[in-house]
N, CA and C atoms as an extended XYZ file, in Angstrom:
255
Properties=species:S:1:pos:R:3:atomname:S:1:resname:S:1:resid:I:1 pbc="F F F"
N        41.802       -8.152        6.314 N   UNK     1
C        42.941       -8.206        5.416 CA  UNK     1
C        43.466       -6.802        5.102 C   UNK     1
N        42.668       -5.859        5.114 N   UNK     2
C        43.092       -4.489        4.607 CA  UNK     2
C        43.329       -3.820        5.765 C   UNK     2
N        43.197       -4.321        6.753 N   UNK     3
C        44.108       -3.767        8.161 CA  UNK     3
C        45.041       -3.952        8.535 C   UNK     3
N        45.484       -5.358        8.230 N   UNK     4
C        46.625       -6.171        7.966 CA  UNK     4
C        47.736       -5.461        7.628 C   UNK     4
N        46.988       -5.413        5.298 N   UNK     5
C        47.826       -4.515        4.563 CA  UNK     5
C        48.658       -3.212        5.187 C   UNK     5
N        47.414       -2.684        5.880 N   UNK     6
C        47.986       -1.291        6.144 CA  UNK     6
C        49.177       -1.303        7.211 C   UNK     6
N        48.821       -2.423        8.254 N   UNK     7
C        50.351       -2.060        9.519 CA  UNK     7
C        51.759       -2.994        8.555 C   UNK     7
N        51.259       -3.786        7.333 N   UNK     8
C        52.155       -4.191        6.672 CA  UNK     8
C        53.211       -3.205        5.944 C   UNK     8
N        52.021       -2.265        5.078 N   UNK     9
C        52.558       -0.795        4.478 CA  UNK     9
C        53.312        0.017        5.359 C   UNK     9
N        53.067        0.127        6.514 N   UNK    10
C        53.695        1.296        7.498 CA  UNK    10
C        54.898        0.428        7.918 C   UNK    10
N        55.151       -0.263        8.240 N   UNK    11
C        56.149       -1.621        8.499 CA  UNK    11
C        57.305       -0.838        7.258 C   UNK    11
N        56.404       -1.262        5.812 N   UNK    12
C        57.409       -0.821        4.964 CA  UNK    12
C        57.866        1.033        4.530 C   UNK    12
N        56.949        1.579        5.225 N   UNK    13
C        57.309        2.891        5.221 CA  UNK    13
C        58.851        2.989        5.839 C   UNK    13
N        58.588        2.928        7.558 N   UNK    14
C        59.349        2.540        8.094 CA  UNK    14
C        60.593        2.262        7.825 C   UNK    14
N        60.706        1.064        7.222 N   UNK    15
C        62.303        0.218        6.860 CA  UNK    15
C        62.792        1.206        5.392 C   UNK    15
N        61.825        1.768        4.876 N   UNK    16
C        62.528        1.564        3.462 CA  UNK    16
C        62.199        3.272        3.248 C   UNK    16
N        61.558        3.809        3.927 N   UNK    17
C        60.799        5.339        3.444 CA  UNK    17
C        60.284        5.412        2.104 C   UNK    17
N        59.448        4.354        1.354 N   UNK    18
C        58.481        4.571        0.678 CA  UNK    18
C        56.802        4.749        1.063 C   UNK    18
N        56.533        5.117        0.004 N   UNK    19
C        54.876        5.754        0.096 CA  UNK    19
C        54.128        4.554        0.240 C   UNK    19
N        53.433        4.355        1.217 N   UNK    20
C        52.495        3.412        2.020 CA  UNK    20
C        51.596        2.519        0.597 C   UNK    20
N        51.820        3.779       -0.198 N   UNK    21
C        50.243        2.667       -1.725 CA  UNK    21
C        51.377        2.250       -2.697 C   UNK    21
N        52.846        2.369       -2.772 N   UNK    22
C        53.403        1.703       -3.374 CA  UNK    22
C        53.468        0.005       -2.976 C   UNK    22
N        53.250       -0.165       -1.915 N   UNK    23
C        53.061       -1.329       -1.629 CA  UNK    23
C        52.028       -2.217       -1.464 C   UNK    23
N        51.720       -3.502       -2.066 N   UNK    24
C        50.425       -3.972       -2.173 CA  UNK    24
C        50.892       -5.870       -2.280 C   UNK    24
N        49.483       -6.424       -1.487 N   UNK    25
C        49.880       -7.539       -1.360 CA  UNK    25
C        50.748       -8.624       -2.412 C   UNK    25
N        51.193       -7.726       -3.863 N   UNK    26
C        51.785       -8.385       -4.984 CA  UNK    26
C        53.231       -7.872       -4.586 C   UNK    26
N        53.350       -7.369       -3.951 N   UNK    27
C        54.700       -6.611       -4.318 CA  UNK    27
C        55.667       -7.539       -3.770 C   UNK    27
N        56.909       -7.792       -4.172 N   UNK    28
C        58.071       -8.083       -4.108 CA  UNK    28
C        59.501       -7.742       -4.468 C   UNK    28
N        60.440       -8.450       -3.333 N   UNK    29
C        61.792       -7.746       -3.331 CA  UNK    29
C        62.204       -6.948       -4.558 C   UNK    29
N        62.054       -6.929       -5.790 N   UNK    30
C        61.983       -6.693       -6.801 CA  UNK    30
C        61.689       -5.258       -7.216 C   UNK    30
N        60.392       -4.618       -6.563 N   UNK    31
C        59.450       -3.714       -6.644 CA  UNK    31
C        59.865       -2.742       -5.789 C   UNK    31
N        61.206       -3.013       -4.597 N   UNK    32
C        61.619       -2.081       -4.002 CA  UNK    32
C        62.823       -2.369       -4.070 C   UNK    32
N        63.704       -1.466       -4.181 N   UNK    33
C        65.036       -0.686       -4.601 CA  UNK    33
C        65.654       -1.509       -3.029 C   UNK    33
N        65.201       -1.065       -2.275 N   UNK    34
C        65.719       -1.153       -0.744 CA  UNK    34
C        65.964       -2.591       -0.294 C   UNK    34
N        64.763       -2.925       -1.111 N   UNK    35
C        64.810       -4.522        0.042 CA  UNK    35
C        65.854       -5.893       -0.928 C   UNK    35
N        66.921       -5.414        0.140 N   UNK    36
C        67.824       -6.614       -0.349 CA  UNK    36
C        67.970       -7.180        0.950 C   UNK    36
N        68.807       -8.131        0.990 N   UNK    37
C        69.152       -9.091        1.917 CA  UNK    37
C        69.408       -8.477        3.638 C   UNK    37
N        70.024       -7.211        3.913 N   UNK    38
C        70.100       -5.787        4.604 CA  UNK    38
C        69.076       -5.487        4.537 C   UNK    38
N        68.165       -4.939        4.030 N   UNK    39
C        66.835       -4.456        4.255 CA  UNK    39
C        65.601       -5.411        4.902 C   UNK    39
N        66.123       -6.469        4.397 N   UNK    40
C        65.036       -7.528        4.817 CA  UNK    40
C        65.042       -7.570        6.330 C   UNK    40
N        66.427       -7.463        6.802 N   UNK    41
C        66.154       -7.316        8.383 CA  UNK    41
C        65.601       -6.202        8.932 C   UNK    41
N        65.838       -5.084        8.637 N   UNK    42
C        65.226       -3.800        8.521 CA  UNK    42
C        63.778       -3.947        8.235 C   UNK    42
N        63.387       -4.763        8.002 N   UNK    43
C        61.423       -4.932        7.336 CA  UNK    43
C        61.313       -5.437        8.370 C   UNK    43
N        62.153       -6.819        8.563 N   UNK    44
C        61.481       -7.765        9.831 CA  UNK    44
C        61.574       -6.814       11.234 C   UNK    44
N        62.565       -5.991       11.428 N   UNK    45
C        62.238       -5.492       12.780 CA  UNK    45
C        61.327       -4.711       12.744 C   UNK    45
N        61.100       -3.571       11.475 N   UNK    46
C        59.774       -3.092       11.831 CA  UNK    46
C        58.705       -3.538       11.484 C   UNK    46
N        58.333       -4.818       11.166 N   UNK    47
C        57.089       -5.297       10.813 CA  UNK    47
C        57.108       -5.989       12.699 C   UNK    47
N        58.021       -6.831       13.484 N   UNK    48
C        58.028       -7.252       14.533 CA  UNK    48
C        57.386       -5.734       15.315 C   UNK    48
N        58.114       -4.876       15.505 N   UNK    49
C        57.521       -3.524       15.786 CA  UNK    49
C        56.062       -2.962       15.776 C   UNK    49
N        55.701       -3.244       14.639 N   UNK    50
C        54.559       -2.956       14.259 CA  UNK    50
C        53.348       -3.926       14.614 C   UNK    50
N        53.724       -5.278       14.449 N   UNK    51
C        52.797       -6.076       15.012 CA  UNK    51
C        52.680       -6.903       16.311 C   UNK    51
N        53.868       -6.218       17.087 N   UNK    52
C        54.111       -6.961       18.435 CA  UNK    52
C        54.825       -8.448       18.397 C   UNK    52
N        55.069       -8.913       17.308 N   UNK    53
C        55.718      -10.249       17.262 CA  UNK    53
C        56.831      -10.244       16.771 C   UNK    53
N        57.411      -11.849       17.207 N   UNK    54
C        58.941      -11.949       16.967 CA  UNK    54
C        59.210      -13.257       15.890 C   UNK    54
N        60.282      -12.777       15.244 N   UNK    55
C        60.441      -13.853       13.917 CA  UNK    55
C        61.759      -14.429       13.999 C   UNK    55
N        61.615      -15.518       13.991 N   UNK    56
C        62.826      -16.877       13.836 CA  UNK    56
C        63.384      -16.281       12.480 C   UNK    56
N        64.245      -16.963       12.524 N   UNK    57
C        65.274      -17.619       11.116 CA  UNK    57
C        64.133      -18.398       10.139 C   UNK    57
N        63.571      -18.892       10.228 N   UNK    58
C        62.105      -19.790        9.402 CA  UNK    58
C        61.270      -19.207        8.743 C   UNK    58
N        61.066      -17.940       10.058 N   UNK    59
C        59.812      -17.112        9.660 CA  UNK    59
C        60.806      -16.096        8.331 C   UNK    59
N        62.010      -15.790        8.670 N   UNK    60
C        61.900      -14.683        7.753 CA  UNK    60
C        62.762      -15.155        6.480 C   UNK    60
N        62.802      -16.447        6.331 N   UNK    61
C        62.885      -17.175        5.161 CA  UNK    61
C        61.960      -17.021        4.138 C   UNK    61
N        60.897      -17.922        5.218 N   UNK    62
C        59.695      -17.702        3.930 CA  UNK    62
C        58.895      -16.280        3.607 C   UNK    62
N        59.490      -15.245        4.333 N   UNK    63
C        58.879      -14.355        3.866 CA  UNK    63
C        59.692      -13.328        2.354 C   UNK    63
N        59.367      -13.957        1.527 N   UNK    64
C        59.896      -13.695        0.403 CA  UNK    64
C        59.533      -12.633       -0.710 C   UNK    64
N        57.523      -12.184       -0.477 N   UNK    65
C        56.806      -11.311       -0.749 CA  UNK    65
C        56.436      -10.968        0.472 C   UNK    65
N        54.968       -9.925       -0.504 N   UNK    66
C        54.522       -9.616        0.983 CA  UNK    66
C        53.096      -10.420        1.365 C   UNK    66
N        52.646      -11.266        0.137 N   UNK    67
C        51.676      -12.297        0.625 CA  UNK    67
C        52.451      -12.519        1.114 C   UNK    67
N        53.196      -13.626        1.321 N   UNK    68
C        53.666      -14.557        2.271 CA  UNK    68
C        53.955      -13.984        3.657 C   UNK    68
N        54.469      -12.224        3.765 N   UNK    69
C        54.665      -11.784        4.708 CA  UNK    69
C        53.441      -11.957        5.914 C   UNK    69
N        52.632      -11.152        4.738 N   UNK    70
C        50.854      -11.009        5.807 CA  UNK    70
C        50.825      -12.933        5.692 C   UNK    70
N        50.852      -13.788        4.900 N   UNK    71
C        50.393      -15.889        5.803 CA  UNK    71
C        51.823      -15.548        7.481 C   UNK    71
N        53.072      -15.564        7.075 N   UNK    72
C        53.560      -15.452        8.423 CA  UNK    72
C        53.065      -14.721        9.719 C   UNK    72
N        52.365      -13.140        9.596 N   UNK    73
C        51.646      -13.026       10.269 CA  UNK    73
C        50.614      -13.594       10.815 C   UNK    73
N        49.542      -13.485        9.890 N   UNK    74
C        48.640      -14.540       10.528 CA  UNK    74
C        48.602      -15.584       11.209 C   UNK    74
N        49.785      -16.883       10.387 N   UNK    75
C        49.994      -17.500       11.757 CA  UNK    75
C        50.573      -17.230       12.657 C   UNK    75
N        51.155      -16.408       12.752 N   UNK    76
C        52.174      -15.631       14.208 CA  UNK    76
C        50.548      -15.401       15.196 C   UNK    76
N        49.790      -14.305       14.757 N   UNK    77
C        48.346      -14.100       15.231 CA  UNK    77
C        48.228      -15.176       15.551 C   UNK    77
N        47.464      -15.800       15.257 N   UNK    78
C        46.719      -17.090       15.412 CA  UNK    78
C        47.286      -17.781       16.260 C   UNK    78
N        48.618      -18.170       16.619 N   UNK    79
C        49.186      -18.787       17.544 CA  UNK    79
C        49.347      -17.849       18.667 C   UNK    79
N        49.711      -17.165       18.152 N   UNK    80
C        49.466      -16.029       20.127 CA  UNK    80
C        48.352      -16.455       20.501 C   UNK    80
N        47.330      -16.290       19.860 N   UNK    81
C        45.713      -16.140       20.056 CA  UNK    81
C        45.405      -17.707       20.772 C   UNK    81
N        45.651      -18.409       20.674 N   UNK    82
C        45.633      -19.727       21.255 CA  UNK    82
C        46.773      -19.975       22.053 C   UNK    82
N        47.191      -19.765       22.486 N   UNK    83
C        48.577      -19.584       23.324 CA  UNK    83
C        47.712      -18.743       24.474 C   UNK    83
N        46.573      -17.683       24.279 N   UNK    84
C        46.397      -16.674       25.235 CA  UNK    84
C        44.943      -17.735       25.798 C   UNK    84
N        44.448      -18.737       25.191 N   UNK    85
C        43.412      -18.953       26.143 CA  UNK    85
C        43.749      -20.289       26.906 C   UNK    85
């Protein structure tokens, strides 16, 4: 989970140029200045960037925090991961 966090944090370095420990699995749109509706695509490409995966219209619905960001990952993971055997 805290490996996760971290390519999550750099994701948001990335899109938004904040400091990697401002961000934590509570944080939401709210908590950053940047992330509005424009930024959110800006997160999703560099979080896609960062974790090698690609996000629907669905996926970046529900990603509304950044729990929910890191559950969309995971299942993104998890389905590659079974997809690969």
């Amino acid at each position: 989970m805290e490996e996760m966090l971290g390519k999550v944090q750099e994701a948001f370095k990335s899109a938004f140029g904040v400091d990697r420990q401002a961000v934590t699995i509570d944080t939401t749109p709210s908590d950053i200045a940047a992330w509005d509706s424009m930024g959110h695509m800006e997160l999703a490409i560099s979080l896609e960037r960062v974790f090698g995966l690609s996000f629907d219209v669905d996926d970046m619905m529900e990603m509304e925090d950044v729990k929910q960001i890191v559950g969309v990952i995971e299942r993104k993971l998890g389905q590659a991961q079974r997809e690969q055997v």
